[in-house]
Every structure is written in structure tokens, then in C-alpha cells.
N, C-alpha and C positions, 0 to 999 in steps of 0.2 A: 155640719158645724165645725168649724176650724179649732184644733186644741190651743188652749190658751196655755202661753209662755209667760212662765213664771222664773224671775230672777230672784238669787237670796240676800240682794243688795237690796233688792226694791221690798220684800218680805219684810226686812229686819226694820226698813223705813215704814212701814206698815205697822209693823209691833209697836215701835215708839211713840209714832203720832197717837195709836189708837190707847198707851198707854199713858201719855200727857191730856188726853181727854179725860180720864178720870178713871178708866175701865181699872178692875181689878186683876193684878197681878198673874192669878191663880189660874181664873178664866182665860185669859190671852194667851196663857202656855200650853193648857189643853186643848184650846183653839187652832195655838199655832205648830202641836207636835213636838215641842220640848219642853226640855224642863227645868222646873224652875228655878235653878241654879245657872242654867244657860240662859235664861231672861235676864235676872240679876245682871250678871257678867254685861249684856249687850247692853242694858240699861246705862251700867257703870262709863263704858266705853265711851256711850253717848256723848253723859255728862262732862267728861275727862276731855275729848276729842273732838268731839261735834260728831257733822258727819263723816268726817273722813273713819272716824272712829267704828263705823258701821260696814266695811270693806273686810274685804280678806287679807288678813294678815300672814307670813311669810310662817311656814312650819320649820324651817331649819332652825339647830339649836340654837342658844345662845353662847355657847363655847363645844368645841372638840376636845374627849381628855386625849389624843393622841395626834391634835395637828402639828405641824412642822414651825416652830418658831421662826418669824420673818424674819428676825437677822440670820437663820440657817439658813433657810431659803435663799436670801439674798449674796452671801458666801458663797452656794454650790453657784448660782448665774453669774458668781464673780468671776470663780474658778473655771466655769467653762469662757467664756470671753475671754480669758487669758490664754487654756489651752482652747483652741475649737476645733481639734481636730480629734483632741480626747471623746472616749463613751462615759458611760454613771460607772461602771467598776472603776476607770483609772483616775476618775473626778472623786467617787467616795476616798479614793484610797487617800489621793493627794490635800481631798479636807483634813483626815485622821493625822495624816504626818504633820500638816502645819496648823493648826490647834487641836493640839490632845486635848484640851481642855474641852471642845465637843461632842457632843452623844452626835455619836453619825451616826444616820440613817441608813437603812437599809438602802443596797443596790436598786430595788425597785422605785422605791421614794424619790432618789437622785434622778432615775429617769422620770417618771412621773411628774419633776420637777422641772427638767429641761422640756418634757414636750409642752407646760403648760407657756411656760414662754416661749414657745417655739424656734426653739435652741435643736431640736431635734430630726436629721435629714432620714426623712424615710427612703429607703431602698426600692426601687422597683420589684415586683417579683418576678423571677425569670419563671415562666410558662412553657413546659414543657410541647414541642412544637413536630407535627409527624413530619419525617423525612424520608421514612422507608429503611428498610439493612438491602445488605448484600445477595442478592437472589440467585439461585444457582438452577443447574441445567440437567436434573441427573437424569439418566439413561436404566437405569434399574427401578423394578416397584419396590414400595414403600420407603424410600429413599426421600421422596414430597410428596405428602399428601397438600390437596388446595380447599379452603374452607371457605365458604361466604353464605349470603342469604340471597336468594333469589327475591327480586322485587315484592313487596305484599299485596294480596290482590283479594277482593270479600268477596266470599261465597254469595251464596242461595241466602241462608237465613241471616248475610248483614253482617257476619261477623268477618274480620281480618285475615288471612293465613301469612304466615312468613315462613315459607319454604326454606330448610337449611337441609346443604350438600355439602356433600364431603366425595371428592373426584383425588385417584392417585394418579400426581404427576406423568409418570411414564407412560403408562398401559393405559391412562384415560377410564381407567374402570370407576364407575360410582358405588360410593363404598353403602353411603345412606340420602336417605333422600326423606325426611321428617316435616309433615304438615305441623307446625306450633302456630302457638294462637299471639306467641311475643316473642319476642327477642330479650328476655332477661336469661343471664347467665345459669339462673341454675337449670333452667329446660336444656339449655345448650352443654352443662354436664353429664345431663343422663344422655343426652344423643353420642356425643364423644364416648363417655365409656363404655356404652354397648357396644361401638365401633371399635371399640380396641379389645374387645373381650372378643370378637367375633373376627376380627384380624388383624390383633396384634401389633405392636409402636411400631408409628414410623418414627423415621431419623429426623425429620424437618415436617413442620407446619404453615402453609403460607394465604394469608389472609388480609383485608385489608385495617382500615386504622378503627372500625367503627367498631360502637359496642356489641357483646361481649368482648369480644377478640381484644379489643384495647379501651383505653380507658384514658381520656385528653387534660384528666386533672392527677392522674397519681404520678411518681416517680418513674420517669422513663417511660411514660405510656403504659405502662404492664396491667394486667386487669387478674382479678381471682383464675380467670381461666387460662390464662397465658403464662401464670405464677404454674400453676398446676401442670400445664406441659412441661413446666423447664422443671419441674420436680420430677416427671417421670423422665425425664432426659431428653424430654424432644426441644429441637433448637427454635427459634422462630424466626418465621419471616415474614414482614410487611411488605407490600407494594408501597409506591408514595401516593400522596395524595391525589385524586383529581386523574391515577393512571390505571383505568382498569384494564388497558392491555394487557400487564405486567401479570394479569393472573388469565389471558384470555382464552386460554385453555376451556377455562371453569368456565368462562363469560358464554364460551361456543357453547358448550352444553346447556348453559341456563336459557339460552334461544331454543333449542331445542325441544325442551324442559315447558317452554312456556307455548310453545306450539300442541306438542303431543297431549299434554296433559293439564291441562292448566284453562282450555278454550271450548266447553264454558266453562266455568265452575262450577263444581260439586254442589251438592246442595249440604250438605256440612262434612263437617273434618272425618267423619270416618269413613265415608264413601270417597272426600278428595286423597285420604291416605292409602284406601285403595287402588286408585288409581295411579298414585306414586313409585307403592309397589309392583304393580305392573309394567310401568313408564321402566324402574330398573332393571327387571328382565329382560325385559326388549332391551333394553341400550347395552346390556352387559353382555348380551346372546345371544342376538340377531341381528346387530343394526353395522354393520360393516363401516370402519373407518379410512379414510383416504391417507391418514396421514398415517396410520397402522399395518398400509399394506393390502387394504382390503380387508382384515381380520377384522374378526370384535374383542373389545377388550377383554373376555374371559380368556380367550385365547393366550392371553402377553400377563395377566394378574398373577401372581402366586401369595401367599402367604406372609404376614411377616416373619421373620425367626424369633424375634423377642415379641415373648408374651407380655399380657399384661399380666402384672404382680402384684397391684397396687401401691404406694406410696410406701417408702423405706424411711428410716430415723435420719437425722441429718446430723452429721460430728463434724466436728472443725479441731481437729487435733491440735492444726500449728496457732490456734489464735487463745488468747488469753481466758474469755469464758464463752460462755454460751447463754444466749437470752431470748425470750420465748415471747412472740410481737404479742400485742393485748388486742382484744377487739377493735380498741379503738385506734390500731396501727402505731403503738408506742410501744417502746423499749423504757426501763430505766435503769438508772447509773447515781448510787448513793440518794436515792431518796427526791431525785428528777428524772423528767420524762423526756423524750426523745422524742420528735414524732417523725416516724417513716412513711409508710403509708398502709390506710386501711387494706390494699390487695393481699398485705403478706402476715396478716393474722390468723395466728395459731400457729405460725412458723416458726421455726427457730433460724436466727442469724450467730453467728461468729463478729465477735468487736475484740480489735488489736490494738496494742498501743505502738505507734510508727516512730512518736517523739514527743519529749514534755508536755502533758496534760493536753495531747493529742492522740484521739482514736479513729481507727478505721471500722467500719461496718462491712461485714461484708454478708452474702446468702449464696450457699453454694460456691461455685469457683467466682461468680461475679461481684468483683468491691463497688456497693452503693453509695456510699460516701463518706466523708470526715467529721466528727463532731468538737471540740474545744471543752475541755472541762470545766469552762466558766458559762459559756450560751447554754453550751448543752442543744444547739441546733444544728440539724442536719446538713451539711451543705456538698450538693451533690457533683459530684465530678463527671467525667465522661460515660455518654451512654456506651455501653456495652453494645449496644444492639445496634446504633447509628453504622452508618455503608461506614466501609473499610476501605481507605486508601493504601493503594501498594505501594510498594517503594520503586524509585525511578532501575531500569536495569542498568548495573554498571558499564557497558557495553553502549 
């Protein structure tokens, strides 16, 4: 049997007819689930209105105690027509100078105002886009370590693995080699800081654009864990997009990687991370490399020099104060927020003033951007990390 659709247009026509018939008042509101002061009222309605009287009528009030008077309103869209290349700060200001005799509204009201007329050009947003940095060649271990995840591939019982390695540049040594069941950053912190408790910073990190490593919506690409390298001093480096030669060192191994140990799969993670550990014995200390000399890479590995120490305070002597990001990637300044990005929360940054109610941001030696004392919006200048152009030889 089909439910029956009931309308409260056709209900209220319902109440009425069966209350012009004679029925009593009292009855048809018990009947009908209200009460009977809401009969009354529909009744009234009726009489007053007819049927239209029986429709839904509009809940917005009858007055606002705080709307904007139409001849204000119509003033600010004066004033912007006149200037249109002014914003609502320099439109508020230029109502206040040419009638004092006006309550001006707030700066937000003024813009509020010009978008409802569509007086207002929205900006595009620039989209922070991978390009890659500058990649280097070093010839010493621990100098580049290469990081990525080996394609994901499901076990025996159904579930995923994503294999992440950590290979150092020179020596080709694998440092780790970790069956995870995802690729969320914080698995990929405890794998890094074991590795650096067990052999110490490298100088440079080189990975490609995807997550953890980087992050395609924050500030420069930077992600919690790449913020976290450059805390402990290591530099970074991207490949570009779509080039996985650029790391293909790593790439040869993960052929390797997925031949030796990988075919079939484990029947769950702690038998496939068995065999991972095994996979890096053999590759560290018996599996001779052609491009090594014939050695294997324990032979060419040594140690880092710098330990890990874990994370030091962060000062900015030469810059005017220091502010400490919020969860939700904000700074503020006089009672407004800033918003940087959620990667560098809990951090502390350094903010400078370069010139009139203009300030710099900066984290560490890197300046992230400029803010304006009236937006109070971040707006970001050159990545730091983008490829380096040299300069032409004078010669």
C-alpha cells in the first residue's frame, strides 16, 4: 500500500470546509493535532483572506532594528560608481568625509553592500602549482636521503600495504623499508624519526609532490612533515611532476623491491614486514651494485655526524615579535587573525615591520609573506623552494 501524501495547504482546507459544516471547534483541533488558538488564527485568516489566506506566509520580520537605511545604502553605490576602482575601506572613509552628518557603517557592511549590487570584482585565487626545486648530485652519504612509497599492493587477507623507503643518495643504501597500511603523515613520522635516531640528519631530503611529503592546498606546497624537516635543518627537494627519473635511483630499487619481496604477497603485515626486513639485508649486504663498483652499499654507508636531538625553540632576534600559529593555522595582530596555513601549527613565526602598516612574516630564515594592517590577509611572495635560476656568466 502506497503512503499517502499529505500537504498542509490541503489540511488547513480540510480544517475549514469541515469547520463551515458545523463540526465543533474543540473537536477538529484534537483531530487535527493543534491547538486551539492555531485554529482560531487559521480560521481568522480564512475569513480576512479567503483562500490565499490558508498558504504559508513569509517568517522574515517585519522590520530589522539594525538594517542599513536605503538612502545609505544608495550613497555607498553612489560613491563606488563614482570611484570604481576604490574597495569598502576607502568608500567608508570618503562617505564619513562628505557627510558627517552620517552614521557610517562598518567596513564590512560597505562591502556587503557593494557585493549585493554586484559592484564587487572577486580575485582569482592563485593555486599554489608543483614545479619541483633545485636537485643536486652529492657524492657523500647522508648528504640526500630519497623518500617515496612504493606502489600499494593487498595482501592475503584484502587489506592494502604502502610500502615507504628511505634510500641514501650516494651509497644507494636502504635506510628503512615499512609495510604501512596508509599513507597519513603521522605513520610517516614515526618511520622518519626512527630513521634518524638510528642514523642520524641528513643534509637534504628528496621526494616527490604527493602526500605526506607535500601538501597541493597549503602555502608553498609544505606539509606537517616537510615543515618538520626544515625544523630539524634538513633542506628539501621535490622532483616535478609527472618526472619520476628525477628520483630514479629510488625508482631502481622499488623494481627490485617489488620483485624480491613483494611476489606473492604476505598473507598480512607482519609476515610482509618480515620479509622486508629481510629484503634489506640482502640489498645492504650481499646484492652487489654495478654502478657501486661491484660493492654493496654497506660497504660505501657510514653514519651521519649529526644526531638527532629533537626539535630546538625558535627565536627571531632581528624581527619585532614572535607569534605562535593556532591549530587552525592563524596568527593574530590586535584582536584579528591572519590565516597562514594549518602545516605550521604550534610553530612559532617572526612578523616585521618593512614599512607603513606593512608587515613581513617570516619561519625561520624563510619570508612567507606580507600582510597590510587593514586586510590583515596573507599575501604570499616567492616560493623559497621553487628551481633557482643562475645568473648569466659575465664572460
Amino acid at each position: 500500500m502506497p503512503w499517502k501524501e499529505c500537504h498542509v495547504v490541503d489540511e488547513r482546507l480540510r480544517f475549514i470546509a469541515r469547520l463551515l459544516d458545523g463540526e465543533k471547534m474543540a473537536g477538529l483541533c484534537r483531530e487535527f493535532g493543534i491547538s486551539r488558538k492555531t485554529g482560531y488564527k487559521i480560521y481568522t485568516r480564512y475569513k480576512d483572506c479567503g483562500l490565499e489566506g490558508l498558504t504559508d506566509r513569509s517568517r522574515r520580520p517585519y522590520r530589522q532594528a539594525n538594517q542599513l537605511p536605503v538612502q545609505v545604502e544608495a550613497l555607498i553605490v553612489g560613491l563606488k560608481k563614482e570611484y570604481p576602482r576604490w574597495g569598502a575601506p576607502k568608500i567608508r572613509e570618503r562617505l564619513r568625509r562628505r557627510y558627517p552628518g552620517v552614521s557610517c557603517p562598518a567596513i564590512s557592511t560597505v562591502h556587503a553592500v557593494l557585493d549585493r549590487h554586484g559592484l564587487v570584482r572577486r580575485r582569482k585565487r592563485r593555486r599554489y602549482r608543483a614545479e619541483g626545486t633545485t636537485l643536486s648530485r652529492p657524492t657523500t652519504p647522508n648528504a640526500l636521503w630519497c623518500a617515496d612509497y612504493k606502489g600499494e599492493f593487498m595482501l592475503a587477507d584484502r587489506r592494502y600495504c604502502y610500502p615507504l623507503t628511505v634510500t641514501d643518495f650516494a651509497s644507494r643504501y636502504l635506510l628503512t623499508c615499512e609495510a604501512l597500511a596508509t599513507t597519513k603523515e603521522a605513520y610517516a613520522f614515526a618511520v622518519f624519526e626512527r630513521a634518524f635516531k638510528d642514523f642520524g640528519l641528513p643534509g637534504a631530503i628528496r621526494t616527490d609532490n604527493g602526500v605526506p611529503f607535500a601538501s597541493p592546498v597549503a602555502l608553498y606546497g609544505l606539509s606537517r612533515l616537510s615543515v618538520w624537516w626544515l625544523r630539524l635543518g634538513i633542506a628539501i627537494e621535490r622532483i616535478k611532476p609527472g618526472h619520476p627519473e628525477q628520483n630514479g635511483r629510488h625508482e631502481r630499487m622499488h623494481l627490485t623491491l617489488k620483485t624480491e619481496a613483494t611476489r606473492p604477497a604476505s598473507p598480512n603485515f607482519l609476515q610482509q614486514q618480515a620479509r622486508f626486513d629481510a629484503f634489506v639485508e640482502y640489498y645492504n649486504r650481499e646484492r652487489p651494485h654495478q654502478a657501486l663498483g661491484m660493492q654493496v652499499p654497506a660497504e660505501r654507508y657510514t653514519r651521519s655526524s649529526q644526531p638527532y636531538r629533537g626539535l630546538g625553540e625558535l627565536d627571531y632576534p632581528l624581527h619585532d615579535w614572535t607569534a605562535t600559529v593556532t591549530h587552525c593555522g592563524r596568527i593574530c595582530y590586535n584582536r584579528r587573525k591572519i590565516n597562514l596555513s594549518q602545516v605550521f601549527a604550534g610553530q612559532r613565526v617572526g612578523v616585521k615591520q618593512v614599512d607603513d602598516k606593512i608587515w613581513l612574516v617570516s619561519f625561520m630564515h624563510y619570508d612567507l609573506g606580507y600582510f597590510d594592517h587593514e586586510t590583515c590577509r596573507l599575501e604570499p611572495i616567492e616560493n623559497p623552494f621553487s628551481p633557482k635560476v643562475l645568473p648569466m656568466s659575465p664572460e
